[in-house]
C-alpha positions as CSV (number, residue, x, y, z in Angstrom):
1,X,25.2,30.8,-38.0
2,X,28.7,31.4,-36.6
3,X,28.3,34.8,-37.9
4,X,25.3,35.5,-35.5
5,X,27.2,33.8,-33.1
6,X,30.2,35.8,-33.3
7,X,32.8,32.8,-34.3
8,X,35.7,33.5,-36.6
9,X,36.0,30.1,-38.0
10,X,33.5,27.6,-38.4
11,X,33.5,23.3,-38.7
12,X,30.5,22.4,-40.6
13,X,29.7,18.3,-40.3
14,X,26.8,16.3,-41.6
15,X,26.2,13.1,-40.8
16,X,24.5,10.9,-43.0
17,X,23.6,7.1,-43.0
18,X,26.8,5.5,-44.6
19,X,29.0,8.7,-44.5
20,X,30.3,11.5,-42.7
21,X,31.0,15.1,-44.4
22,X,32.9,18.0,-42.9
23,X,34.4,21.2,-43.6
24,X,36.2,24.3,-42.6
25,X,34.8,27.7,-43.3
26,X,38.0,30.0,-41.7
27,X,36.4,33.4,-41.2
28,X,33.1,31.9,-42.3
29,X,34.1,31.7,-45.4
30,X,33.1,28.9,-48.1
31,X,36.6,27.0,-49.0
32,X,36.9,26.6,-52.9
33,X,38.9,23.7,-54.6
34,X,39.2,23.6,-58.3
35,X,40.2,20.2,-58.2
36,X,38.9,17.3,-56.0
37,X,39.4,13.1,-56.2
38,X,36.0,11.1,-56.3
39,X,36.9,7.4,-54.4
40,X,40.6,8.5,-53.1
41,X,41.7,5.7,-51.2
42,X,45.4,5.3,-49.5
43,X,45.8,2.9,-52.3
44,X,44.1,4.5,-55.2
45,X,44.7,8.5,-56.3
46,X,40.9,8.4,-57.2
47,X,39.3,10.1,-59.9
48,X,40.0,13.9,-60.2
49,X,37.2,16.1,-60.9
50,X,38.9,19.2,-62.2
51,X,35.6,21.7,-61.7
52,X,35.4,24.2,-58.7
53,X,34.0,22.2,-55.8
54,X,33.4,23.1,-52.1
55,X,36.6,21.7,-50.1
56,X,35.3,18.6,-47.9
57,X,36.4,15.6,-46.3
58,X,34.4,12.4,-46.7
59,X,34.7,9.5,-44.3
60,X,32.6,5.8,-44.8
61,X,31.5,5.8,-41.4
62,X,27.8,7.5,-40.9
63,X,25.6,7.7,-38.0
64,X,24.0,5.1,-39.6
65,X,26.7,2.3,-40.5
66,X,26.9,-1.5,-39.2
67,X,30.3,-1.7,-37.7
68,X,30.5,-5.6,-36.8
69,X,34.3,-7.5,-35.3
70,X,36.1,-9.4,-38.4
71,X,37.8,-12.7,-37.2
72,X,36.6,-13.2,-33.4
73,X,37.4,-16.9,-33.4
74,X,39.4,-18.9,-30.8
75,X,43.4,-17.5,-31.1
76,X,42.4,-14.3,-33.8
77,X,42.6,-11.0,-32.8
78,X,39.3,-9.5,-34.2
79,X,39.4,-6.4,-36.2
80,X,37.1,-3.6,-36.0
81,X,35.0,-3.4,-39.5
82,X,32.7,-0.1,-40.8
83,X,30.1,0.0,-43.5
84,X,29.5,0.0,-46.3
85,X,26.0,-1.5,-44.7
86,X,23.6,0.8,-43.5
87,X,21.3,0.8,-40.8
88,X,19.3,3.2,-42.6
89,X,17.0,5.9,-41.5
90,X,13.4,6.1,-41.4
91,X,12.4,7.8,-43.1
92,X,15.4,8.6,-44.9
93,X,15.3,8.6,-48.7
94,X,12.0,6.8,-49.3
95,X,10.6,10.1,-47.8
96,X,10.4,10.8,-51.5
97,X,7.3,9.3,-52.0
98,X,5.9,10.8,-49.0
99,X,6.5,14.5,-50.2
100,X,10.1,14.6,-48.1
């Protein structure tokens, strides 16, 4: 598409019901990692898939997750929570049994 378009470089982003995916594809090209970290966390390295993977960034926050205020009572200062709850999507993935 950003070929037909004329655009060097490219963000791809799907949004999904708990998460968000995106990518960068400079000069519409497909970014290739050969190693990539399943459940990286600030506090945890993760667990390192050493296989060529397409390079993406994975955030827990969906167009689809329940963000709610943590700690709203008298004299707290409420913070802002995200997922992992979902909303869901309807159809979403019981499509299956409907053919989708």
């Amino acid at each position: 598409l950003g070929e037909l378009l004329g655009l060097g470089g490219v963000i791809s982003l799907d949004v999904g019901g708990t998460t968000a995916k995106a990518s960068l594809l400079p000069e519409g090209r497909i970014q290739i990692r050969s190693e990539y970290h399943v459940e990286r966390t600030a506090t945890s390295s993760g667990y390192p898939l050493l296989i060529p993977v397409v390079d993406i960034v994975e955030i827990g926050t969906g167009g689809g997750s329940i963000a709610w205020a943590e700690g709203t009572g008298p004299g707290m200062v409420p913070k802002l929570r995200v997922g992992p709850q979902s909303a869901g999507a309807d159809p979403g993935p019981a499509a299956c049994r409907w053919g989708g």
